[in-house]
N, C-alpha and C positions, 0 to 999 in steps of 0.2 A: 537521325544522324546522317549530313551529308559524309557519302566514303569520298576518300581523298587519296589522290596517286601522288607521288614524289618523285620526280624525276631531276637524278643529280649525275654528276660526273666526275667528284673527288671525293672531297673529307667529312663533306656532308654538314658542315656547322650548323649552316641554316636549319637542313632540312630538320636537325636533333632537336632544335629548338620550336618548330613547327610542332613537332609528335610532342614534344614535352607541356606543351599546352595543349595541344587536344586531347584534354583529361575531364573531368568533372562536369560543367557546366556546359562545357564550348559542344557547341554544334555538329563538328565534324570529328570524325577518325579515322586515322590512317590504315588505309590498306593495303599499300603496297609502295614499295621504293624501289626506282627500277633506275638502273644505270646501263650508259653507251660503253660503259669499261669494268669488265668483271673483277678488276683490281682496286675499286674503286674504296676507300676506307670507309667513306661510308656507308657503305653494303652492310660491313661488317657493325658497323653502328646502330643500322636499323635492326638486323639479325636479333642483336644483342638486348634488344628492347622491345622483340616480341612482333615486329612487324615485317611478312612476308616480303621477300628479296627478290628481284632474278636482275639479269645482266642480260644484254644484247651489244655484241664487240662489233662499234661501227666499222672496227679496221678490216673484218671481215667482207665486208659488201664491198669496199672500195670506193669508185664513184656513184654504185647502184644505192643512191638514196629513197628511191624508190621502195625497195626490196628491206631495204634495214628499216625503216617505216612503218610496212608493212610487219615485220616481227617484232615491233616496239606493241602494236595495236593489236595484234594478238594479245600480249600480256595485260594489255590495258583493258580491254574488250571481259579476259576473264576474269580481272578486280573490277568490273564496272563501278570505275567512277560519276560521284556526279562531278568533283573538283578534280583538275588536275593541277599541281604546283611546279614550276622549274623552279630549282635551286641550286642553279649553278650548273644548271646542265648545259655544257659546253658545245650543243650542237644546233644549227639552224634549222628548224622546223619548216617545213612544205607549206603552202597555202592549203593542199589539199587536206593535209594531219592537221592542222589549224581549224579548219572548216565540220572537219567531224567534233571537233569540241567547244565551237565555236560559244565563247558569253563566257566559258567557265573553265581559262586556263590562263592560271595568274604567271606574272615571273616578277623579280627583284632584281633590279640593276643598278650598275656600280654608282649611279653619276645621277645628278639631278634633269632628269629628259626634262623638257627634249635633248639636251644640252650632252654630247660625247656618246651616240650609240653607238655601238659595238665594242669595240675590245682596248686595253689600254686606260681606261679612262682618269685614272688619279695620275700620271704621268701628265694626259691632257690638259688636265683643270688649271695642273702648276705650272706645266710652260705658259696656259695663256693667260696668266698672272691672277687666278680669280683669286677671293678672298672665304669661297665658302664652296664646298662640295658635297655632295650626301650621297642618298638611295630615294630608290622609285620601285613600289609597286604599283603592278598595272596588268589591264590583260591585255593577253596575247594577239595579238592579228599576225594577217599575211605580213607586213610588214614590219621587219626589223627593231624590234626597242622603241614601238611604235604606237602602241594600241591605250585606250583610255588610263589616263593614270587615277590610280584609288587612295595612294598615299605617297609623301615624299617624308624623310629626314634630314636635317643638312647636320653640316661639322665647319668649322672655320676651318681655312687652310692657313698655317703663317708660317713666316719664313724659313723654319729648322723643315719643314714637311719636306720630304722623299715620297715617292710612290709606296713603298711600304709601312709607310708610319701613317698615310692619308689612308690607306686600305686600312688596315689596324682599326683606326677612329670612325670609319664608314661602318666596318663590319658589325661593330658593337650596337650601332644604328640599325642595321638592317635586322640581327639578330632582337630585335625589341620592335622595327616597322611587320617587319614581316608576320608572326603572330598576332598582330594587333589587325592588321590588315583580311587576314585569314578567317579572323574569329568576324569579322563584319560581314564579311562577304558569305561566309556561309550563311548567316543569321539570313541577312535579304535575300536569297535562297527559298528560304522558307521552312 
């Protein structure tokens, strides 16, 4: 069984959906959901279902990224993972915190990459009139929304879409790539 870290920063949809198929057959199980926000609902989600929690409040370090990094990797270090997952964890990651997990730290982003990295991205897609938007698993590099993509979903964008009605239609996409994605990736693993 590949163990698997979760690393979120809110409600945790995803990540619910991650541990809810790592059940039976699948490869991996989760061992720890770790958030930059002790407030974070999803904490209380993992709690709830049996898998170990802790929190490290990035507002505490301030600009020393360095140092909050460094107390993420402690926690990480004592679940030794072989996978780590983002899902939704709202913070940018170092080249060097990159580099100790290098191969084996997926995330799930809003937008079909290359196409809208970083933040905003369903606002994006509709101003610049696309006709289709989705999600992208892929792993992690030093760079930004950047690293090998593993899977994508799309959704049609059409004219009644807002930013939240396109998030809405993504998520339900992500919530179905992301576990499909997860469950492969462990497997080639080994």
């Amino acid at each position: 069984m590949k163990r698997t870290a979760i690393l979120i920063s809110g409600g945790g949809s995803n990540m619910v959906r991650l541990c809810e198929d790592m059940t039976g057959d699948h490869p991996a199980r989760p061992v720890l959901v770790l958030s930059n926000d002790p407030a974070a609902a999803g904490l209380t989600k993992a709690s709830a279902m049996g898998i170990a929690t802790a929190a490290v409040d990035h507002r505490a370090f301030g600009k020393d990224r360095a140092a909050f990094e460094a107390e993420l990797l402690r926690h990480l270090e004592a679940a030794d993972p072989d996978i780590i997952c983002l899902a939704g964890f709202m913070r940018v990651l170092s080249a060097d915190f990159v580099s100790r997990y290098e191969g084996r730290i997926l995330n799930i982003h809003p937008s079909l990459l290359p196409k809208y990295k970083g933040l905003n991205t369903h606002s994006r897609a509709i101003e610049a009139g696309d006709t289709e938007a989705g999600c992208t698993v892929h792993l992690v590099t030093a760079e930004l929304d950047d690293g090998p993509i593993l899977g994508q979903a799309k959704v049609a964008i059409v004219p009644e879409d807002v930013p939240d009605s396109l998030a809405a239609k993504v998520l339900v996409e992500e919530h179905r790539l992301y576990p499909e994605v997860l469950r492969a990736f462990a497997t080639s693993l080994g």
